[in-house]
Each structure stands twice: as C-alpha cells, then as structure tokens.
C-alpha positions in Angstrom: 0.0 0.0 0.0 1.2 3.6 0.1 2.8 3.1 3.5 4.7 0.2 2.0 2.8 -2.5 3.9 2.2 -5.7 2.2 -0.4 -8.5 3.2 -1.8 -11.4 0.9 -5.8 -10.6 0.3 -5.8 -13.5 -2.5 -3.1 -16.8 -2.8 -3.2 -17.2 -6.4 -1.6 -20.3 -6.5 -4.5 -22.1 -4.8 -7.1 -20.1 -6.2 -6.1 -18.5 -9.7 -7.2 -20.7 -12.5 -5.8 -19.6 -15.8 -4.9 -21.6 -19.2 -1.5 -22.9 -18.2 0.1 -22.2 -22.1 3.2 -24.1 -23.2 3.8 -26.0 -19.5 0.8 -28.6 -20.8 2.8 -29.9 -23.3 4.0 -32.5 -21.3 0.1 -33.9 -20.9 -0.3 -33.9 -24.6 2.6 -35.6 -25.4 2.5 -38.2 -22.3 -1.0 -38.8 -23.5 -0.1 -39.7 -26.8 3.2 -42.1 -25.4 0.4 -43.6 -23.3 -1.7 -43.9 -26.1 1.4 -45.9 -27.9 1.1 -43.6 -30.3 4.4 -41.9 -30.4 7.6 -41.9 -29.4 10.7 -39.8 -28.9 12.3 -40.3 -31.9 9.5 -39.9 -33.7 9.2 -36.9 -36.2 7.3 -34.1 -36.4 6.8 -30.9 -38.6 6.9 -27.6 -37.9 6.9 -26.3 -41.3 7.9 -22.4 -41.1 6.8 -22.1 -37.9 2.9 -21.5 -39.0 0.3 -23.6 -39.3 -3.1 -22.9 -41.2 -6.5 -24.0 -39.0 -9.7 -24.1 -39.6 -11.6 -20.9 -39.9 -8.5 -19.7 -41.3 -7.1 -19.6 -38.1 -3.1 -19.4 -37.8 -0.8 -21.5 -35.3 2.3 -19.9 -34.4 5.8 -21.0 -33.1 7.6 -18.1 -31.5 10.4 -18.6 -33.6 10.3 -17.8 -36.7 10.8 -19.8 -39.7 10.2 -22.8 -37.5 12.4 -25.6 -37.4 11.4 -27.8 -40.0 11.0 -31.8 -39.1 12.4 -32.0 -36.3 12.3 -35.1 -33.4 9.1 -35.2 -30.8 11.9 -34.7 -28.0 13.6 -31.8 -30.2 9.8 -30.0 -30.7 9.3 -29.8 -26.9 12.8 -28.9 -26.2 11.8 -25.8 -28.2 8.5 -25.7 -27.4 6.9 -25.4 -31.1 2.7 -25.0 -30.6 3.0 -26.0 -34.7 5.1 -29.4 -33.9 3.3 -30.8 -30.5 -0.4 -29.4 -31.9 0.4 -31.7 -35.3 0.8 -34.7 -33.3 -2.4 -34.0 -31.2 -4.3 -33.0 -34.8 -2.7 -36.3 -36.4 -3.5 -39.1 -33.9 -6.8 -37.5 -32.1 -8.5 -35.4 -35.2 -11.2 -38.3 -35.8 -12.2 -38.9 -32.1 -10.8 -35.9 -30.3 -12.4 -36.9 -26.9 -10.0 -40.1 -26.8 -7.6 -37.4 -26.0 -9.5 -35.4 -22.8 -10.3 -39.0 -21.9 -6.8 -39.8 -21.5 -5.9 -36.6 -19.6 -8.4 -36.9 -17.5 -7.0 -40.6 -16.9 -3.8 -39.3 -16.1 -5.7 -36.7 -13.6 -4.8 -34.0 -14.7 -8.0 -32.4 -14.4 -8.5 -33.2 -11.1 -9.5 -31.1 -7.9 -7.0 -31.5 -5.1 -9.5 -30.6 -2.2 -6.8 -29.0 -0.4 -7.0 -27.6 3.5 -6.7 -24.4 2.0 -10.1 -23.1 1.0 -10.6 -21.7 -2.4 -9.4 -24.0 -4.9 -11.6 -23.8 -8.4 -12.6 -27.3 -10.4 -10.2 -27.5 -12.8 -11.3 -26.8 -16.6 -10.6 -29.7 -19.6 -13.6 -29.1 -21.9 -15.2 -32.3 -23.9 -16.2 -32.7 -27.3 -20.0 -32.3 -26.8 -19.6 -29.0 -24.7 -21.0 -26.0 -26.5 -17.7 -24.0 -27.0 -16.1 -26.6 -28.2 -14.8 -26.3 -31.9 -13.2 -27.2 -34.8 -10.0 -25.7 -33.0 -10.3 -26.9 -30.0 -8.1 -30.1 -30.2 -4.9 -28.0 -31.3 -5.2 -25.4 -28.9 -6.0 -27.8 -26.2 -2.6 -29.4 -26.7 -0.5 -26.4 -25.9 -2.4 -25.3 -23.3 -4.7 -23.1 -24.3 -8.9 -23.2 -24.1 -8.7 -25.1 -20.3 -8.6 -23.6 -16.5 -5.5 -25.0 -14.1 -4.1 -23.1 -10.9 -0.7 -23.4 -10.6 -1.2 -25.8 -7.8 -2.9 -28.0 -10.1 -0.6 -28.1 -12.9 2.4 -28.3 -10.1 0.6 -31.4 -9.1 1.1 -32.9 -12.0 4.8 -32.6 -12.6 5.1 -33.7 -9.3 3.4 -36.6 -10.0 6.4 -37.1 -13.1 8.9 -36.5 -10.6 7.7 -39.4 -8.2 7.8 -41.8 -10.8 4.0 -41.4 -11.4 2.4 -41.4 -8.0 0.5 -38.4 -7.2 0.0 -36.9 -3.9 -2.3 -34.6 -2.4 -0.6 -31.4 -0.8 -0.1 -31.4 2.5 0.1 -27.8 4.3 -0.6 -29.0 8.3 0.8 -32.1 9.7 -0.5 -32.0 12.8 -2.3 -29.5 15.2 -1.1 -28.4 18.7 -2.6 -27.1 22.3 -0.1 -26.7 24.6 2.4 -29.0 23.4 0.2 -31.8 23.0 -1.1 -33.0 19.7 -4.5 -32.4 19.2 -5.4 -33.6 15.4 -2.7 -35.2 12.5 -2.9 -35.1 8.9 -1.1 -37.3 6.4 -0.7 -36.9 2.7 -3.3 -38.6 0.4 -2.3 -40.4 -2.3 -4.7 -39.4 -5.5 -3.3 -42.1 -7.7 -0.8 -44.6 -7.6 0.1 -44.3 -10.6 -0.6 -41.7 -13.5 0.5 -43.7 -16.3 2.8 -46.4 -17.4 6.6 -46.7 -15.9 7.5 -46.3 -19.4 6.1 -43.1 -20.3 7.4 -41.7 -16.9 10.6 -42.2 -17.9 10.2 -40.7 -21.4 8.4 -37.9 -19.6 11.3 -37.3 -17.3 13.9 -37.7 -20.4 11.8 -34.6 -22.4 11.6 -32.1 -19.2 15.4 -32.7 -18.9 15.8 -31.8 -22.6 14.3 -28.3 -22.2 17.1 -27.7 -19.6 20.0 -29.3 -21.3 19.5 -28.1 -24.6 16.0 -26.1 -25.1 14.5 -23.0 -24.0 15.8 -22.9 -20.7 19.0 -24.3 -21.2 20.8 -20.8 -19.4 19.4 -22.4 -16.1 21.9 -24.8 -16.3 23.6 -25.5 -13.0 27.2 -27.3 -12.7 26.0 -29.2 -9.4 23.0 -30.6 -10.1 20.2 -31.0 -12.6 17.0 -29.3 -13.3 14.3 -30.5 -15.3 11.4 -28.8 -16.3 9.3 -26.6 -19.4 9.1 -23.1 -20.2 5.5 -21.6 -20.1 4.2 -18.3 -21.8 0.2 -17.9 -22.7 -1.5 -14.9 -23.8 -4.2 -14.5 -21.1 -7.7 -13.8 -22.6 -9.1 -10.2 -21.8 -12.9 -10.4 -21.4 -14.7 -9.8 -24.8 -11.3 -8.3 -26.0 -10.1 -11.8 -26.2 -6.8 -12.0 -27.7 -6.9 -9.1 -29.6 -3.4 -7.3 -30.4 -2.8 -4.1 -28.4 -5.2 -6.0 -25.7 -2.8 -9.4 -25.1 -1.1 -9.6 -22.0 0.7 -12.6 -20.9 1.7 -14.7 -18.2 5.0 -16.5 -18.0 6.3 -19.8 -16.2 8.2 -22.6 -15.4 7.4 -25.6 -14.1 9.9 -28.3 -13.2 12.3 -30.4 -10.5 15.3 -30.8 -9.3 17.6 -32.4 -8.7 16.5 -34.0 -12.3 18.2 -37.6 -11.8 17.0 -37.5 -8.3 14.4 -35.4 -7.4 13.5 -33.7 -3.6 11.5 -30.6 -4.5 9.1 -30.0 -7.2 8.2 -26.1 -8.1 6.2 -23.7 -10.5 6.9 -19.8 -11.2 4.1 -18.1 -12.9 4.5 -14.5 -13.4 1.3 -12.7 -14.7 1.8 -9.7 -17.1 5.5 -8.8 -16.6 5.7 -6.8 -19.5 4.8 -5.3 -23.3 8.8 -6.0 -24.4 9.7 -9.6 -22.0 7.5 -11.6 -21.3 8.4 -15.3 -22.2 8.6 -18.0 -19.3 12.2 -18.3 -20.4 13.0 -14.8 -19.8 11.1 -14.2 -16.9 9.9 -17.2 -15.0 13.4 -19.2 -15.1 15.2 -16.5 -13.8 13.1 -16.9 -10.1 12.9 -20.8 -10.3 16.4 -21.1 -10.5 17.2 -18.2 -7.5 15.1 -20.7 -5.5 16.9 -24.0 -6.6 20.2 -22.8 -5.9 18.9 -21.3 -2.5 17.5 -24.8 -1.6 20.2 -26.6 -2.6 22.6 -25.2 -0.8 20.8 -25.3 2.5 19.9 -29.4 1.5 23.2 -30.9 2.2 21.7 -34.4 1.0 22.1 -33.1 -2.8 25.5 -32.4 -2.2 27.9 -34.9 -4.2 31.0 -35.9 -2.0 34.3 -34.6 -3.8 36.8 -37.7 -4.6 39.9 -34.9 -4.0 40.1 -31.8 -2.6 40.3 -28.8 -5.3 44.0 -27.6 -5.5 43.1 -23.9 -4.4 42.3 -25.6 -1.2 
C-alpha cells in the first residue's frame, strides 16, 4: 500500500485458474506415449513455424521460420505450438475426446480438495460441450482453451517426478494445544500411478531436454540437474479476447530438481511482466532457478562428496 505494507488478500496459487500455455505440453505428449502412439524419436513438422486452421485460423511458433521436421523430444525442447499441436491434430483429429479421456486418466483435471479453501474445479472441456470447436483439439494441446491453478498443474509434474504417483498437498501435519497434539494429517495419495513406468521415464527424459538443450538451457547449473518446461500464454481479456494491443501474458516454469534425483518439485508463474519480456524463459526461469540454488545449498543431501580436494584448497 502507500505506506509500503504488504499482506496477501488472494493466494493465487491455490485459487487462480488460468490456461497454463506451453507447460501442458508435457500432458499432450505423455498422453499420446500412453496412447502408444508416439515416441521420442518420432518426427514431427513444424513447417515455417505457421500452421493454417480451420476458420483460417493461424498456429504460431515463436520462432520464426520454425524448425522444419524436427524429433518429438527436439519440438518440446523448443517448445513449437506447430510441432506438438500436429501430433495431437494427427492421432486425435477423428475422435478428439480419446484425448480429454486420456488426460483426464492421467488426472490432470482433477480437484486437489486442499486444507486451504478456495481452490476452483479444474477446466478440460469435452467434445459435446458447447464452445467446443473445430479448434479446440490443437489449442488444447498447448495449453490453451482449459482452466488449471498453478497448484494443479504443479501437481502434475510432481506426479512425473515421483515416478507417477500423485500426492495430495499437505500444508498442516498435525495440530497443537499446549504442546500436546490435538489432530494429525497425512498426505493422500490421488493415484498410484498416473501412467505407465515407461512413459514416466520418457516424460522425465523430455523435461530434462528443455534444460539441457532447449529454452531454458541458461538455467543450467554445474552441481546438479533441473528439469522442467518453459511456459508463456497470452491471457484472454474479457470480450477483448486476444486481440493485439489488448494481449497480455503470463509466463512460467514448471519443473524439478535435482533432475536424476528429485527432492523438490516447483512452479513460477508470473502474470503480465511486460509489453517487451515476457516469455517464461525470460522471466519465469530467472526466479525458479534463484530458489533451486537457494534450496540446494541449505539441503546438504544433494551435495555430491568430492573424490579430491580442489588444489586452491
């Protein structure tokens, strides 16, 4: 406020549902593995980076040009809407609600009933709702035309990095009087499983990509490993829509570390940082990795042992 006081009125992350852009990538494409009906060395196209839709509607890459064919793992790496929306459009055009079905399989629409009040239902529209449409099914895929909180979505990757169990978020353990424990809570488990070992794995092997050679490669780190996607969606405005001079965007990063061996899961979202920056790579990466290198180097337990002692020493 004007005094410079702050205090929290709203916690988005619980209660701020918003289409989560280039982050749900990973569903799509974990859907289709599931489905058996691609792999990572599988090809895709992203022509020049622009894609013609129905209604003579355009899909964009953010690159220009595009990238041409280019591998499944290399298309999320760069995060190309043409090259992961193709894949969606190819296997799931002729019965599109095979592909909500599956996400919804994998629980990714699911409401985490958390001890925090305020948490919205999730939003994955079906085929036989009325705004569904002939464009529906490629902007689905990247993450557009759906409702998740970042809690939600965090959920998920969390999920990824526990070899496919998902847990409910636990904020209380226990409640006190006096010393004495008065009520305990322990985590739920929401599903055992989210999908096969084998697209786990896979899963794991693409969110590493984006870090190792993708868009958020410059979050590198020397000591240990970070996996996770690069997020930015133009946020809707009212009847405005998404109409230029009216966009504003939100960007994000979602991900783990350490990648081989993960102990803490987190998401970034920043919501309209700016007319001239604005991608998750620019903006959201930044944060997530000021918070990795914070936590690991107050967790001892990621800390490799050194076989010799540096020579400065």
């Amino acid at each position: 406020d004007d005094e410079d006081n702050y205090k929290e009125e709203f916690n988005y992350a619980i209660g701020q549902g918003s289409e989560p852009g280039s982050t749900f990538k990973l569903a799509t494409l974990m859907a289709a593995m599931e489905d058996g009906y691609v792999d990572l060395d599988d090809s895709t196209d992203t022509f020049g980076g622009e894609m013609l839709l129905a209604g003579g509607i355009k899909m964009r890459d953010s690159h220009d040009g595009g990238y041409g064919r280019v591998s499944v793992k290399k298309a999320f790496a760069v995060s190309s809407n043409v090259g992961i929306s193709r894949i969606a459009m190819k296997h799931y055009s002729k019965n599109p609600q095979l592909f909500i079905d599956r996400l919804k399989a994998m629980h990714v629409a699911d409401q985490l009933s958390l001890q925090i009040p305020g948490e919205p239902a999730p939003r994955l529209k079906g085929t036989k709702e009325k705004d569904w449409s002939k464009v529906s099914l490629p902007f689905i895929s990247i993450g557009y035309e759906s409702k998740l909180t970042p809690l939600q979505l965090l959920t998920f990757y969390n999920a990824v990095a526990n070899n496919g169990k998902m847990v409910q978020p636990l904020f209380v353990k226990e409640i006190r009087n006096k010393g004495h424990v008065v009520q305990q809570f322990s985590g739920k488990v929401i599903a055992e499983s989210i999908c096969s070992p084998a697209t786990i794995k896979k899963a794991r092997q693409l969110l590493e990509e984006v870090v190792t050679t993708g868009t958020a490669s410059h979050i590198k780190h020397a000591q240990y490993t970070i996996a996770g996607k690069t997020g930015t969606a133009q946020i809707a405005q009212g009847k405005d829509g998404y109409k230029t001079g009216k966009v504003k965007y939100q960007a994000s990063f979602c991900g783990y570390f350490p990648a081989d061996n993960p102990r803490y899961s987190c998401i970034v979202m920043v919501y309209a940082p700016g007319k001239d920056v604005y991608y998750g790579a620019s903006i959201a990466c930044p944060v997530f990795k000021e918070i990795a290198d914070k936590a690991f180097a107050l967790d001892t337990e990621m800390h490799k042992e050194l076989e010799s002692l540096p020579d400065s020493l």
